[in-house]
C-alpha positions as CSV (number, residue, x, y, z in Angstrom):
1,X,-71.3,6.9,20.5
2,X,-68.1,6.6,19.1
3,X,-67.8,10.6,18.0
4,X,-68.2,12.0,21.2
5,X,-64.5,14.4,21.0
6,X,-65.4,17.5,19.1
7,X,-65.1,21.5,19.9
8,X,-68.5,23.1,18.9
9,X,-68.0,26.4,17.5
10,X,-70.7,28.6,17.2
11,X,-70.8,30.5,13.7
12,X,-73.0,32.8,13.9
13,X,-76.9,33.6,15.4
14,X,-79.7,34.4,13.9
15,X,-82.4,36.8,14.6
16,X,-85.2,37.9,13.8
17,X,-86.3,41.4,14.1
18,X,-89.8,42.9,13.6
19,X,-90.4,46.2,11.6
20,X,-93.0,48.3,11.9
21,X,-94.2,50.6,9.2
22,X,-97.4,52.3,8.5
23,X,-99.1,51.0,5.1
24,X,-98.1,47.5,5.7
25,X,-95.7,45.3,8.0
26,X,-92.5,43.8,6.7
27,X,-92.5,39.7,6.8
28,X,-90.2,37.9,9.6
29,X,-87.1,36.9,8.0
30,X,-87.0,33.2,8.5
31,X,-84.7,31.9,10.7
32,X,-81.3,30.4,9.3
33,X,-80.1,26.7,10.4
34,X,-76.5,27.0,11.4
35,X,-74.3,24.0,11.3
36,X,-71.6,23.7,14.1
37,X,-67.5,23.3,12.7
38,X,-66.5,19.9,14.7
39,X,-62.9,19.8,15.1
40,X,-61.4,16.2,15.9
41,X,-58.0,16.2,17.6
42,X,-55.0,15.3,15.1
43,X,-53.5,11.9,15.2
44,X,-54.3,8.4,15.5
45,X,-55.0,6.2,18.7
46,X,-53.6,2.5,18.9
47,X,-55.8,0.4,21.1
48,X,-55.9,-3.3,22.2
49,X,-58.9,-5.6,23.2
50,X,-57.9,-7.8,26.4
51,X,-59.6,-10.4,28.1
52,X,-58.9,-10.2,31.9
53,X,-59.8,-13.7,32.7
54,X,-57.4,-15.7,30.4
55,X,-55.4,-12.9,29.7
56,X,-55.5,-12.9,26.0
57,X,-55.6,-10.9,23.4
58,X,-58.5,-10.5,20.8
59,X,-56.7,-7.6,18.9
60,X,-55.3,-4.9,18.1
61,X,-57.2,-1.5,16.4
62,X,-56.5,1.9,15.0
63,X,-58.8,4.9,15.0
64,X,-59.4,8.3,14.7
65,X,-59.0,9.9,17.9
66,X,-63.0,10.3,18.1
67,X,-63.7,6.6,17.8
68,X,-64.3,7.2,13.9
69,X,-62.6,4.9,11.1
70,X,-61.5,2.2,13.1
71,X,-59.8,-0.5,12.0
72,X,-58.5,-4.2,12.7
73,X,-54.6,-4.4,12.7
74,X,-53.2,-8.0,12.1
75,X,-50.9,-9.3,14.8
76,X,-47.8,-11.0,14.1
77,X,-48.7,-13.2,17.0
78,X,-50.5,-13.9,20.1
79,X,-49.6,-10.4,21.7
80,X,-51.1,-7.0,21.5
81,X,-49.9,-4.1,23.2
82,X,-47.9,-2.2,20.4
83,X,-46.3,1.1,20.2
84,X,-46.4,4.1,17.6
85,X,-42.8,4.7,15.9
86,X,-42.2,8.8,16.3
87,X,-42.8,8.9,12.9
88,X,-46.1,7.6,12.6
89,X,-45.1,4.8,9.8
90,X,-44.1,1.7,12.0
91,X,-45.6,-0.1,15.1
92,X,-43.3,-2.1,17.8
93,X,-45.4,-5.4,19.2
94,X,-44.2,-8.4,21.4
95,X,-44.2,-11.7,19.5
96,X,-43.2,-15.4,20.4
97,X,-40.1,-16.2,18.6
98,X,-39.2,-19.8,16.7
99,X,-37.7,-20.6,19.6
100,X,-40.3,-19.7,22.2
101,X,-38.6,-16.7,23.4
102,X,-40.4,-13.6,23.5
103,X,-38.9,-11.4,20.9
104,X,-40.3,-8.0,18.8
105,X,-41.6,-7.4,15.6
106,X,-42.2,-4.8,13.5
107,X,-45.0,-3.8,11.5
108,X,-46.5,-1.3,9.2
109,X,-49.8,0.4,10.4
110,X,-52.2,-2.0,8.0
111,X,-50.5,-5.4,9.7
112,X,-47.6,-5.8,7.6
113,X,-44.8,-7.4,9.4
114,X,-41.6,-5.3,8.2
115,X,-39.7,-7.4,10.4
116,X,-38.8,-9.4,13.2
117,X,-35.5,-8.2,15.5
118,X,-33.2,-10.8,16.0
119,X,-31.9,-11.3,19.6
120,X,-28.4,-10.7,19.8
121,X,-28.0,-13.4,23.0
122,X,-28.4,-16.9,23.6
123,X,-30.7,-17.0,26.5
124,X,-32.6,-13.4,27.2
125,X,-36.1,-12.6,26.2
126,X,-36.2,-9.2,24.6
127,X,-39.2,-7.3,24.4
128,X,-38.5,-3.7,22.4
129,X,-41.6,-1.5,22.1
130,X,-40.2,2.2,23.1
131,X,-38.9,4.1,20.4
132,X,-36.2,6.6,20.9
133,X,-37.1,10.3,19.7
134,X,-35.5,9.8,16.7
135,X,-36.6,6.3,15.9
136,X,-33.0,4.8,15.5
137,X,-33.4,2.4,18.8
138,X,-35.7,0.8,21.1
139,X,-36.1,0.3,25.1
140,X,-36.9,-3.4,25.6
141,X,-38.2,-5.2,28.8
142,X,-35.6,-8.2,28.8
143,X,-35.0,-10.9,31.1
144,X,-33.6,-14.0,31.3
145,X,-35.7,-17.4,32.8
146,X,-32.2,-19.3,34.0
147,X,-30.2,-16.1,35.1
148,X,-32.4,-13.5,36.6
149,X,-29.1,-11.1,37.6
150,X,-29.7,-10.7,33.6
151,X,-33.1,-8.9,34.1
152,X,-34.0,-5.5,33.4
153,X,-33.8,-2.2,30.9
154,X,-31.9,-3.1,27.5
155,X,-31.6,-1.1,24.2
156,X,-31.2,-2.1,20.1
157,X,-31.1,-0.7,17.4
158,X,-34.8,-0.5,15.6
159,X,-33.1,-1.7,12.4
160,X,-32.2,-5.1,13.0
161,X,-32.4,-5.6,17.1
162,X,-28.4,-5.3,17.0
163,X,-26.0,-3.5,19.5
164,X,-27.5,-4.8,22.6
165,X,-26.9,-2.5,25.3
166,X,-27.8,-2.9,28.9
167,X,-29.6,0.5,30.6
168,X,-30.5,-0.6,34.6
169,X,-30.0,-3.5,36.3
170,X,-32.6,-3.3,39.6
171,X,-31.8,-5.0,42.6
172,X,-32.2,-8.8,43.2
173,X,-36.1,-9.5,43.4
174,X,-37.3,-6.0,41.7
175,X,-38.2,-5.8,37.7
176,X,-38.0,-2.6,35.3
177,X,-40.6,-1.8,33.3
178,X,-39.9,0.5,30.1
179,X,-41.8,3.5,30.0
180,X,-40.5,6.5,27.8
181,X,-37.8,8.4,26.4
182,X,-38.0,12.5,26.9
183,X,-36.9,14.7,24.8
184,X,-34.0,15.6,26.5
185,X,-32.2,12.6,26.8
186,X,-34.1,10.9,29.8
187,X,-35.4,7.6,30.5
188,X,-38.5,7.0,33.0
189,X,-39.4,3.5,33.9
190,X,-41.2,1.7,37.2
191,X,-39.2,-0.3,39.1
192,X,-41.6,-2.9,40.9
193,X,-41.9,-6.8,42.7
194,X,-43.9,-9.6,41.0
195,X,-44.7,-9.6,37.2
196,X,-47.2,-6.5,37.2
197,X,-47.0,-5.2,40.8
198,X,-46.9,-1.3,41.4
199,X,-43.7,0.8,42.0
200,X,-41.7,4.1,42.5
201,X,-41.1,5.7,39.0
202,X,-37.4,6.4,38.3
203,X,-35.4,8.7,36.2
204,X,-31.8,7.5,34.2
205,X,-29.5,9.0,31.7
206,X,-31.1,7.5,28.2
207,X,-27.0,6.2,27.6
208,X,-26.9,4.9,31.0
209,X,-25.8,5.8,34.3
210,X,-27.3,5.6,37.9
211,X,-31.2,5.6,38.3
212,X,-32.7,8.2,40.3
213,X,-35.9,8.2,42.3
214,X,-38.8,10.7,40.3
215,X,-41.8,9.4,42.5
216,X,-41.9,7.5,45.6
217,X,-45.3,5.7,45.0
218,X,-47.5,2.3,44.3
219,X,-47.4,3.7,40.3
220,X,-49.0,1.2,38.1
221,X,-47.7,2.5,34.7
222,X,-43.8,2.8,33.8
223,X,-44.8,6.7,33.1
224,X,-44.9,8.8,29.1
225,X,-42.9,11.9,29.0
226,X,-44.7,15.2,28.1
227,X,-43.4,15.9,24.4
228,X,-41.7,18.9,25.7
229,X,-39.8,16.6,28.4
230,X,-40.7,18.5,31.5
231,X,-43.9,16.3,33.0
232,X,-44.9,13.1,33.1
233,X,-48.2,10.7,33.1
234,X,-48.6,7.7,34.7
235,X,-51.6,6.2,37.1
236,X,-51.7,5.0,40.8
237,X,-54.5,3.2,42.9
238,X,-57.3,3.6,39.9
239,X,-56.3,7.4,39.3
240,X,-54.0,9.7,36.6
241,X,-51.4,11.5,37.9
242,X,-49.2,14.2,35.7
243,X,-45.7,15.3,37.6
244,X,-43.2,17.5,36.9
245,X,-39.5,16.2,37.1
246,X,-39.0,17.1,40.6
247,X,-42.0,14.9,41.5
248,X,-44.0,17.1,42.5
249,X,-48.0,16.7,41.4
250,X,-49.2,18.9,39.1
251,X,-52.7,16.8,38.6
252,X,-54.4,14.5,39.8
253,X,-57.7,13.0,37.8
254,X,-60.3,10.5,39.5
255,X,-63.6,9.7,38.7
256,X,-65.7,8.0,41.5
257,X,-66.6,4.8,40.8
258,X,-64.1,4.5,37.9
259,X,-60.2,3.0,37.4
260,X,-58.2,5.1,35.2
261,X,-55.3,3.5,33.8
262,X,-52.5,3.4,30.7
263,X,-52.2,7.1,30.3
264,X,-50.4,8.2,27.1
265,X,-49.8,12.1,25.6
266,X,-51.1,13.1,22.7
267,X,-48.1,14.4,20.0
268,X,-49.0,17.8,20.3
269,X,-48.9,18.0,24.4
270,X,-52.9,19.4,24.6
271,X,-54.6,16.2,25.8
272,X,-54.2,13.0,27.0
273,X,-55.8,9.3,26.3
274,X,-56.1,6.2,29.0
275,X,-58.1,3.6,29.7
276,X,-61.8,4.2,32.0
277,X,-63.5,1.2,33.3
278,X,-66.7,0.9,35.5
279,X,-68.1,-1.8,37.7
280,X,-65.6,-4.7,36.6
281,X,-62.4,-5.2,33.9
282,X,-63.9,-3.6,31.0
283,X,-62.4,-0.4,30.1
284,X,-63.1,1.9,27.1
285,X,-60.7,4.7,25.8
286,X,-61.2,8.4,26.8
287,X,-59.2,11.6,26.0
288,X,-58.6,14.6,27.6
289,X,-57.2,17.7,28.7
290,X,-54.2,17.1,30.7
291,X,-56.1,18.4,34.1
292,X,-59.0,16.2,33.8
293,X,-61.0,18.1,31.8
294,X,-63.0,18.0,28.8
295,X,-63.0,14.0,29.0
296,X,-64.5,12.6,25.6
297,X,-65.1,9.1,25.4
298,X,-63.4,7.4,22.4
299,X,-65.1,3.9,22.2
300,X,-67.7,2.2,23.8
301,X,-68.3,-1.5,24.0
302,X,-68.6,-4.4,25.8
303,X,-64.6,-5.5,25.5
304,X,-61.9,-4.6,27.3
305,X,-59.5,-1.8,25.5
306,X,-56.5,-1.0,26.5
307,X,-52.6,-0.2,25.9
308,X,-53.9,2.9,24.8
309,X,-50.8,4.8,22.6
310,X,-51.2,7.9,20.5
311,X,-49.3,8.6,17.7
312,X,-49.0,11.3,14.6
313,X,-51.4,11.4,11.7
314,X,-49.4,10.9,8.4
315,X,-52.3,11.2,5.9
């Protein structure tokens, strides 16, 4: 069932109590139905449906973060996989330029394209989908297919895709994945082998500087900053992890029989959302706590949803 996260609180209880008296008893009050208060978690999840096989995309959905009011969002394109602006008003996707480059577009939360960034260079492929804390730029995955010395971590402006500025620059053979800005002025990404292998998360100055190691491990998602900057989420081997910025674990989340993937925060820091699957590549969205528990399943169908991102509620 697709409203499965609520809080139950209980309002009252009812009782019934039996007088005695000596001409004649008093009648049983009847007993009162009391309705339980179910509180939804604010904001809005951004999901995508995948299909493992072809690796295609069948689309890309908004909901309420108990499943509830979902709804189909246009893409500009082929690609899914889009990111929530701060703000709550704009979403970041990958599309396939004129020119067969992969470029990024931007669009308002019901599909409409608001624009497409233009690519400030003649050969790289620019990918943007990270906003900055305050909106004003975007982290893109960029590479280019004649150069590869070109590959890795760039930034633009959100406006326009102008003032392209290089971030990291990994060493020959390794890729860098974008994964979030804190909000203290720090960049995490993975840095990894092949087009989607696993890799150490590291830590860089958000205006540039050396990379530093945060987690020496097989990590399978670039990592998503805690709102209040001191922790991060990511997922290793099938299972969530949440660190501090030392490294060290703070949780660890696995479900036997389950891969756990595509971790994201919510906007308020209580909870968490990622991806579940069971018995084969077809995942649905869950939320919870950031420990583990109180998981609350989001969706449940046959597809395969992922690229879970969770973003403010501006109604």
């Amino acid at each position: 069932m697709k409203n499965n996260l609520f809080r139950i609180t209980l309002l009252g209880i009812a009782m019934t109590m039996i007088l005695a008296a000596c001409a004649s008893p008093t009648p049983t009050p009847a007993l009162v139905a009391v309705q339980p208060t179910i509180t939804v978690a604010s904001g809005r999840l951004l999901f995508s449906r995948f299909i493992e096989a072809t690796h295609t995309f069948t689309g890309m959905f908004v909901s309420q973060t108990n499943g509830s009011d979902e709804i189909t969002i246009p893409l500009p394109g082929s690609e899914g996989g889009g990111r929530w602006s701060r703000s709550g008003t704009q979403i970041a996707v990958m599309r396939v330029l004129a020119d067969k480059r992969i470029g990024t577009a931007i669009i308002a939360p019901d599909g409409t394209v608001l624009r497409v960034l233009e690519i400030p260079d003649v050969t790289l492929n620019v990918s943007c989908t990270v906003w900055s804390r305050d909106d004003t730029r975007l982290a893109c995955e960029a590479w280019d297919d004649i150069d590869s010395s070109r590959n890795g971590i760039y930034t633009v402006r959100a406006s326009d895709g102008g003032d392209l500025q290089r971030l990291t620059t990994p060493p020959a053979g390794k890729h860098d994945l974008p994964g979030d800005y804190s909000s203290a002025g720090q960049f995490v990404f993975k840095r990894h082998s092949g087009d989607e292998g696993p890799g150490p998360l590291m830590l860089v100055d958000a205006n540039g500087g050396e990379p530093q190691l945060l987690y020496d491990g097989p990590m399978e998602d670039p990592g998503r900053f805690s709102p209040d900057g001191l922790s991060v989420v990511t997922s290793t081997n099938g299972s969530l992890e949440v660190t501090n910025l030392d490294g060290k674990v703070l949780h660890e989340i696995a479900i036997a029989g389950s891969y756990l993937f595509g971790p994201v925060w919510s906007p308020d820091g209580t909870r968490i959302a990622f991806s579940l699957g069971t018995g084969g590549p077809f995942a649905d969205i869950y939320t919870s706590l950031p420990d583990g528990t109180d998981r609350q399943q989001v969706t449940q169908t046959a597809d395969n949803e992922i690229g879970v991102d969770w973003g403010v509620d501006i109604r």
